[in-house]
ROLO-436974 format. One record per residue: x, y, z of N, C-alpha, C in turn; residue in one letter. Coordinates in steps of 0.05 Angstrom, whole numbers, plus 5000, padded with zeros to 4 digits. Layout:
// ROLO-436974
XYZXYZXYZa/...
// end
This chain:
// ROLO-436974
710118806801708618866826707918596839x/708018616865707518336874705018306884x/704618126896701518066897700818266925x/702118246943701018386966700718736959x/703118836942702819096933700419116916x/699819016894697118976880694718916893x/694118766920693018716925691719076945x/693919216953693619456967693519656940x/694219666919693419846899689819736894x/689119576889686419466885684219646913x/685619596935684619746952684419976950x/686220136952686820446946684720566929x/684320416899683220536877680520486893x/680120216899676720226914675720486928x/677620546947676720586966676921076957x/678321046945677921316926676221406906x/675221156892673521136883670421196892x/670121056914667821156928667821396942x/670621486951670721716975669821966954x/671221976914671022146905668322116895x/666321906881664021946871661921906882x/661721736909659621746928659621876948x/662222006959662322126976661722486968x/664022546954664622756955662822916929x/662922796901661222796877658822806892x/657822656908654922626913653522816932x/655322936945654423146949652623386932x/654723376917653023586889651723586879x/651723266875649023166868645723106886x/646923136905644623136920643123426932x/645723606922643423896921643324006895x/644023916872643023956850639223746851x/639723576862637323406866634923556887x/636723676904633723826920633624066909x/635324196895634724476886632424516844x/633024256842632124286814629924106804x/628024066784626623896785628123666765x/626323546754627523296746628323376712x/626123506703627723616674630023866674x/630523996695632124146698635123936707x/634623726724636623626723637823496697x/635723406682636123286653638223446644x/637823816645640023916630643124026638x/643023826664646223936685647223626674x/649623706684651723396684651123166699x/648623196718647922956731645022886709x/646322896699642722786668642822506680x/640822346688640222126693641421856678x/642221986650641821756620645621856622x/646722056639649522106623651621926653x/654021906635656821716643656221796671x/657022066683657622266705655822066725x/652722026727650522026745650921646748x/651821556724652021236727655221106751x/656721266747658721326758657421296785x/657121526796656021536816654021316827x/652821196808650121016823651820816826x/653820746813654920336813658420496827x/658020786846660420826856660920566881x/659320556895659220306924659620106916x/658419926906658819736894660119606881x/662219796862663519756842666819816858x/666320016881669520186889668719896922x/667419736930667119576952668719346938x/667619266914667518986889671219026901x/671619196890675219326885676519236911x/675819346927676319286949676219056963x/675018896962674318566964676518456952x/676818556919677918376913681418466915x/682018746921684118786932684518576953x/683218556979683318327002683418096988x/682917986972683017676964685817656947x/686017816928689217836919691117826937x/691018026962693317996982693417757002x/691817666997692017457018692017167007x/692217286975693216966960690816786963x/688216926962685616646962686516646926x/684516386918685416236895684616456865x/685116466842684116656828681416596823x/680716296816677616246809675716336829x/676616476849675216476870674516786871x/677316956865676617196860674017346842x/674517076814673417206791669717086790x/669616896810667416836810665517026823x/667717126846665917326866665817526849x/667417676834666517886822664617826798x/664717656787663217676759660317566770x/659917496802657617386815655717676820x/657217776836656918066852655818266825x/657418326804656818506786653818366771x/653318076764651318016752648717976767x/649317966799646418116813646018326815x/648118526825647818786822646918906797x/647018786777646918926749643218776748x/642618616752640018386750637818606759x/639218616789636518826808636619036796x/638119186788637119446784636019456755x/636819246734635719286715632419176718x/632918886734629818806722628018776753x/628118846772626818896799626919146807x/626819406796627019676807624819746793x/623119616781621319746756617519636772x/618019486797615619426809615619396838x/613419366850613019286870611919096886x/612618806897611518596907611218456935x/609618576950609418556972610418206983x/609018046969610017826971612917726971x/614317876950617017866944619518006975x/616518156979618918237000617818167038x/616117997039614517827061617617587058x/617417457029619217177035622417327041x/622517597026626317637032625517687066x/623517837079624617887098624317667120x/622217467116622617197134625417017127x/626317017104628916857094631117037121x/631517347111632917487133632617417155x/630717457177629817327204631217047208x/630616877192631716667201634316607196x/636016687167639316777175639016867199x/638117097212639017157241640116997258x/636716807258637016647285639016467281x/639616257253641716127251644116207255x/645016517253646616547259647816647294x/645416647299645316647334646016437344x/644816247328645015977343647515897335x/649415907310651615747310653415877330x/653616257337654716387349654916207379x/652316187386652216077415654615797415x/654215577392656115397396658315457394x/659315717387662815687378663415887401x/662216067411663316197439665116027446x/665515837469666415737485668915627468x/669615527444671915507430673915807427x/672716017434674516237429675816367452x/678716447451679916537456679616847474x/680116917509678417107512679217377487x/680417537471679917647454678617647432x/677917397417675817247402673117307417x/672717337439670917347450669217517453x/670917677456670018007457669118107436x/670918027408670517987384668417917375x/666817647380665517527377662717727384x/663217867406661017947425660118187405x/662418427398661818627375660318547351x/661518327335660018247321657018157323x/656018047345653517967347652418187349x/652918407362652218647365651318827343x/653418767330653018987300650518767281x/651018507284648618377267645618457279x/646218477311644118647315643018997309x/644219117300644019317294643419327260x/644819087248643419007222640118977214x/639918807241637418677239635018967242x/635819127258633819237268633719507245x/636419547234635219677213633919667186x/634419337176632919187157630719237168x/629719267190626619177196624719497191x/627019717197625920027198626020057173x/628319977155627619917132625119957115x/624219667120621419617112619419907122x/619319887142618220097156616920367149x/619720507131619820767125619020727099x/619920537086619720547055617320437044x/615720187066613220077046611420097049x/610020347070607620407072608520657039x/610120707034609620897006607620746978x/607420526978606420326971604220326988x/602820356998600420267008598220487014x/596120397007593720556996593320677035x/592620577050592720707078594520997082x/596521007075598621167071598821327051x/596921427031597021567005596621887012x/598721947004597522287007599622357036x/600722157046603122307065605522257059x/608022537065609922537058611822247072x/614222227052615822107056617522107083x/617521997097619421927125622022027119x/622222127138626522167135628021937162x/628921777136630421537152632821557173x/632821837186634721847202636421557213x/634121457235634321297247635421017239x/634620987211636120727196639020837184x/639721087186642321087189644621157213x/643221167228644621087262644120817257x/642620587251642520377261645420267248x/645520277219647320197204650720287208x/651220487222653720727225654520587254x/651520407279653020287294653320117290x/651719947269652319657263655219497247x/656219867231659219827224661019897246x/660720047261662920067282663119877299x/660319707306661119367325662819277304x/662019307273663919037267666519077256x/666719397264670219437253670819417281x/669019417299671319267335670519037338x/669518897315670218637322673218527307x/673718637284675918677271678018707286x/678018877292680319007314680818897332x/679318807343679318547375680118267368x/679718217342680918017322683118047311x/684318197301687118257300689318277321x/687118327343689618357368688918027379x/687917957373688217677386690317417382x/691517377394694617207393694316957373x/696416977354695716677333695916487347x/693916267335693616067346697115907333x/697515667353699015537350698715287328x/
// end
């Protein structure tokens, strides 16, 4: 098999992977989850502690990882490069959920979300300098993308929003928010940046 075929089998499996255990699996799981309580789920196939339910939790992550690294196979980036990103990616992913899902630190999440904010603006600001080097299709390109980072930003921020007054004594005793809205933010923030993709692909190679 050659590298560009392997590199599209790598994809494939990713991308089935998630359609069958986060997508389609999770469905079931998510009305076995509103229909049952939590020791009743203990005794279905989504048991919290069994293969089936872990599957499902590291499906994104693990069927995206795949996928990444399908794209880096086909396009011949270096192997140390491959294996660093994956064995990088799996040992945060594996870090947070083992040893940061077990508390809560307001502080912890004051510095992630000022660190965030200011990626923004840096990345506003380098955007502003490289406009004028691009190509008018690059441009357009360029323009989706800033777009969808805005649609990033503002749902990181609803984020916070919905989820950390649950944490806070002001807020005790009212139900949980339904995050509609942080998933419109996110659903347009991937469609700017698959037309920024797209507006990038159609754009004429450079010489």
């Amino acid at each position: 098999m050659n590298r560009q075929k392997l590199g599209l089998t790598l994809l494939g499996i990713g991308f089935l992977y998630v359609i069958i255990f986060a997508s389609l699996a999770g469905l079931n799981l998510m009305h076995t989850l509103r229909t049952h309580s939590y020791e009743e789920v203990q005794n279905t196939i989504w048991a919290m502690d069994r293969p089936l339910f872990l599957l499902w939790a590291f499906s994104v992550p693990l069927g995206t990882l795949l996928g990444i690294i399908g794209a880096f196979v086909y396009t011949g980036i270096k192997k140390i490069y491959i294996g660093l990103t994956g064995f990088g990616f799996l040992c945060v992913v594996f870090a947070m959920t083992i040893l940061f899902t077990r508390f809560y630190s307001p502080s912890l999440f004051g510095i992630g979300g000022s660190l965030i904010l200011i990626f923004f603006f840096l990345i506003v600001w380098l955007w502003m300098r490289n406009y004028e080097t691009l190509n008018n299709q690059e441009k357009i390109a360029a323009v989706f993308q800033l777009i969808g980072y805005l649609f990033f930003i503002t749902a990181s921020w609803f984020l916070c929003g919905e989820f950390g007054p649950l944490r806070l004594k002001a807020f005790e005793g009212r139900n949980p928010p339904s995050p509609i809205e942080i998933m419109v933010y996110l659903v347009l923030g991937w469609l700017f940046f698959f037309l920024s993709h797209y507006k990038s692909s159609k754009a004429p190679p450079k010489k």
